[in-house]
C-alpha positions as CSV (number, residue, x, y, z in Angstrom):
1,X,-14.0,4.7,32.2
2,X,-12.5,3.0,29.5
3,X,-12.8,4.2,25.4
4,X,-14.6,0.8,25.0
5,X,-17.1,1.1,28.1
6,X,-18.3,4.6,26.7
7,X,-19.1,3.5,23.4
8,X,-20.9,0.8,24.4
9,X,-22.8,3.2,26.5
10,X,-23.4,5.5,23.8
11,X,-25.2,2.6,21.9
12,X,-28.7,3.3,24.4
13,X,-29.6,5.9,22.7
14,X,-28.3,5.3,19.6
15,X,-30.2,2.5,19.2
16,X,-33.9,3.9,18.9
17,X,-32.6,6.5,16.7
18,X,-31.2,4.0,13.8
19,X,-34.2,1.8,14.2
20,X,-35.9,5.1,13.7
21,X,-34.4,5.9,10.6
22,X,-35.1,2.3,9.3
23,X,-38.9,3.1,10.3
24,X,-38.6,6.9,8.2
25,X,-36.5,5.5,5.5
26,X,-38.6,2.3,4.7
27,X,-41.3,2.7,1.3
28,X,-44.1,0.9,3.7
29,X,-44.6,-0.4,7.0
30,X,-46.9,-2.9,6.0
31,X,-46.2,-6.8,7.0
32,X,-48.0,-8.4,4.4
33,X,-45.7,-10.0,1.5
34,X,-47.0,-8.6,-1.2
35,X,-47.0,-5.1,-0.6
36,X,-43.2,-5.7,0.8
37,X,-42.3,-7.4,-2.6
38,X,-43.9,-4.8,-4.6
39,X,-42.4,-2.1,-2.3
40,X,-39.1,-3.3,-2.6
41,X,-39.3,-3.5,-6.3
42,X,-40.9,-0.1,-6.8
43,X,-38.4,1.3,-4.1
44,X,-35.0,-0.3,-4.3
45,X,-33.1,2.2,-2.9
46,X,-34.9,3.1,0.0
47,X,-35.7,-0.9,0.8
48,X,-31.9,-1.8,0.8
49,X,-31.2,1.3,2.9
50,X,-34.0,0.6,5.4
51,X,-32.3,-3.5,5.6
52,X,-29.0,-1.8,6.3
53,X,-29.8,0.6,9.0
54,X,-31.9,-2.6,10.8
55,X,-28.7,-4.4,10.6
56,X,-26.7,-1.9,11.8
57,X,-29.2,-1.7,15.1
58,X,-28.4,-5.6,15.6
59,X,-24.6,-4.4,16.2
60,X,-25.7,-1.2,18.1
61,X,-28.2,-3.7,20.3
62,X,-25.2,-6.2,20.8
63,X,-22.9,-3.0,22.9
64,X,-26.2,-1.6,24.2
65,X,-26.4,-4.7,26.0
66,X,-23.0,-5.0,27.0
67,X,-23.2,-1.6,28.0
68,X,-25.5,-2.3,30.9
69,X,-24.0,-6.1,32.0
70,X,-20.5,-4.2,31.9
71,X,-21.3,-1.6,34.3
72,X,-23.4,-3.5,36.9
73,X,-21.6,-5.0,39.8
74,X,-22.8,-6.5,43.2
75,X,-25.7,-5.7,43.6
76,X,-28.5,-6.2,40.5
77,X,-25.9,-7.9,38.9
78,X,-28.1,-11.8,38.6
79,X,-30.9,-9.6,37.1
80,X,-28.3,-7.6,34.5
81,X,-27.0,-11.3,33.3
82,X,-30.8,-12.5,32.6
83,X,-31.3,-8.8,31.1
84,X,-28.1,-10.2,28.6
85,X,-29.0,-13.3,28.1
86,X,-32.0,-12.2,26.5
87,X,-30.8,-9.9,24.8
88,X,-28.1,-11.8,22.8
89,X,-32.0,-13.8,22.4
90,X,-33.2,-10.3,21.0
91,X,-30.0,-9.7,18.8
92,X,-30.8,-13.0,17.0
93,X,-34.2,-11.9,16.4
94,X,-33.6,-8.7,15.3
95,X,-31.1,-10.0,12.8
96,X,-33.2,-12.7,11.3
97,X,-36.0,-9.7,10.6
98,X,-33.2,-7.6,9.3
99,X,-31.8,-10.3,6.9
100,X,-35.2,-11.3,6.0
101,X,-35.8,-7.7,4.6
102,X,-32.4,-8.0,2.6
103,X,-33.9,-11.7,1.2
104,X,-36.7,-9.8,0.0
105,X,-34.5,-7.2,-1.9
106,X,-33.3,-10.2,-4.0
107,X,-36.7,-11.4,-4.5
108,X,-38.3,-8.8,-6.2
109,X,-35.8,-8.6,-9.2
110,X,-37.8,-12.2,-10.0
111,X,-41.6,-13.7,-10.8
112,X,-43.5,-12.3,-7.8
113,X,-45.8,-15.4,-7.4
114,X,-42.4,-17.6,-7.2
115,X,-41.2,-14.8,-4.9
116,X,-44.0,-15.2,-2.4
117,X,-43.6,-19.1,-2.5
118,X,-40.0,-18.2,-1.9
119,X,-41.0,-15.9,1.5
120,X,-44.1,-17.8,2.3
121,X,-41.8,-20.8,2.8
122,X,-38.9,-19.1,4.5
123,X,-41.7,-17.4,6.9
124,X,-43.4,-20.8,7.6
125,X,-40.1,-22.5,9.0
126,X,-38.2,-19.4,10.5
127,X,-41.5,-17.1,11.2
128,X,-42.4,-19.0,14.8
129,X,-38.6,-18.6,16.0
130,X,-37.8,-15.5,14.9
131,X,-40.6,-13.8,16.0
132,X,-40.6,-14.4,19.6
133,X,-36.8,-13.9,19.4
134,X,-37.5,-10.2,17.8
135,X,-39.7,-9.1,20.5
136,X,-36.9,-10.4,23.6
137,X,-34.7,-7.2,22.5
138,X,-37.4,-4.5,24.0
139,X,-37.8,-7.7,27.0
140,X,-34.1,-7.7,27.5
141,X,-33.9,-3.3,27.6
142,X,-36.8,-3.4,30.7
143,X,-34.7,-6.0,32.3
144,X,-31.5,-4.4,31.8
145,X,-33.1,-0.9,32.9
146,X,-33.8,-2.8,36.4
147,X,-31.0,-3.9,36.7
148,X,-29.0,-0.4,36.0
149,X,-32.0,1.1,38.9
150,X,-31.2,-1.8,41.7
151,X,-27.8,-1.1,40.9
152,X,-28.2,2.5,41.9
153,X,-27.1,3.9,38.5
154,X,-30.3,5.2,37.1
155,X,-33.4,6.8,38.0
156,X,-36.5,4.5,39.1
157,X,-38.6,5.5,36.6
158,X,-36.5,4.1,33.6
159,X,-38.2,0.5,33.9
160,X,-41.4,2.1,33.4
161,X,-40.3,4.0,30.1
162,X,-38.5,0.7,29.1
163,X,-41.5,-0.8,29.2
164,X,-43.9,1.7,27.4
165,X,-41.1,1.2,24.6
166,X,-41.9,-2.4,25.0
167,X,-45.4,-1.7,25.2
168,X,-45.7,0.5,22.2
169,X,-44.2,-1.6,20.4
170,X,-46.8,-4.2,20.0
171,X,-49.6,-1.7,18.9
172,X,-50.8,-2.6,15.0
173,X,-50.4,1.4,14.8
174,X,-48.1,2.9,12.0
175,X,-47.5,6.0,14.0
176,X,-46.9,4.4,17.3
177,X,-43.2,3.4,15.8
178,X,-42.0,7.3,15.7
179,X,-44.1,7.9,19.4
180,X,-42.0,4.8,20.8
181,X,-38.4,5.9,19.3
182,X,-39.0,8.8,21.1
183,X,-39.6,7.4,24.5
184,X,-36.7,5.0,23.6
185,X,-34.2,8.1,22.7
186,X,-35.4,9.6,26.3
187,X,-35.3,6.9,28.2
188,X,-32.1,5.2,27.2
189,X,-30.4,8.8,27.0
190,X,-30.9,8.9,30.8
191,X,-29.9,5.7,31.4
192,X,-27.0,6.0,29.7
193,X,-26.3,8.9,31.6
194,X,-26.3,7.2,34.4
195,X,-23.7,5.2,33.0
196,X,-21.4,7.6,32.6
197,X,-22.0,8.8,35.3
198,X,-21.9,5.9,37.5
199,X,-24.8,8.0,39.9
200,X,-25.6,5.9,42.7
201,X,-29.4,5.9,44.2
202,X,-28.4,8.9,46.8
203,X,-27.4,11.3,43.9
204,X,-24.0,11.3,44.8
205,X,-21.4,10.6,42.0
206,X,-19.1,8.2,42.6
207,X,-15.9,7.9,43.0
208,X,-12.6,5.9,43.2
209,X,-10.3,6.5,45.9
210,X,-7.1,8.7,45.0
211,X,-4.7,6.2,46.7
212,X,-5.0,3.1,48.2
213,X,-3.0,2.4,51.4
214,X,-1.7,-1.4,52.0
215,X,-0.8,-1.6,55.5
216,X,1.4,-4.8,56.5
């Protein structure tokens, strides 16, 4: 397995665990403009530090992605490409959340009612696109997941935590974000195991012949 195919790999569970960070690091977890303006300018620090780990989890979502497409072949391999498409979708999405967080850095070093013009604005035009898009990265992990199981290189029940992440992540709860980093970290962390491992469905590792014999 090549250097590049294990860091890729690698990403799975890294993934959960910056977005986690972003969620511990942030000054609020509120949505509403306001409170993120006033947050940001109470709280610069941890604001622009919460905006860089969230853009660091769009380049750890990129190879977590390539991760999965890279190692299935044959068969679940029509399922892993839809699982990428979606989530180069996803990456998009995530991105225009994280950069929106770094526009609202800038904005609360100016006249907050102009600022929330500013975001109201920005959220009006970009809001309908790049919300749908945000929400195809945990869409794009359950498909992935499938893929990696019909492929035989993870355990069957990996969709189903995939899909609690997925799940979880739609509840209006604060402390729902910690509860579904963890089922990411455990859920990825196998499948990226798998992986590495490159277990087929019996539970037999596999392997590459020591020599290949070309008869004429």
């Amino acid at each position: 397995m090549t250097t590049r195919r294990i860091v890729c790999t690698l990403a799975l569970p890294l993934l959960p665990l910056v977005l986690l960070a972003a969620t511990l690091v942030s000054p609020t977890d509120s949505t509403d403009n306001a409170t993120q303006l006033r947050a940001a300018a109470a709280h610069p620090v941890p604001w622009a530090a919460a905006a860089f780990l969230e853009l660091l989890a769009v380049v750890v979502m990129a190879l977590a992605v390539a991760a999965v497409v890279l190692a299935v072949h044959d068969r679940g391999v029509r399922v892993a490409n839809i699982g990428g498409l979606l989530g180069v979708l996803g990456t998009v999405g995530m991105a225009a959340i994280a950069f929106r967080h770094v526009f609202i850095s800038g904005l609360a070093t100016i006249d907050v009612s102009q600022a929330l013009r500013a975001l109201d604005s920005v959220d009006a035009t970009f809001g309908p696109v790049a919300l749908p898009l945000m929400f195809l990265g945990p869409v794009a992990l359950v498909v992935l997941s499938a893929s990696a199981v019909r492929a035989g290189l993870a355990p069957v029940w990996i969709p189903f935590g995939a899909v609690v992440f997925l799940v979880v992540d739609m509840l209006p709860i604060p402390e729902a974000e910690v509860v579904q980093m963890a089922i990411g970290i455990v859920t990825f962390g196998v499948l990226a195991r798998g992986l590495l491992t490159r277990a087929p469905l019996g539970g037999q590792a596999r392997s590459l012949p020591r020599a290949v014999v070309v008869a004429d």
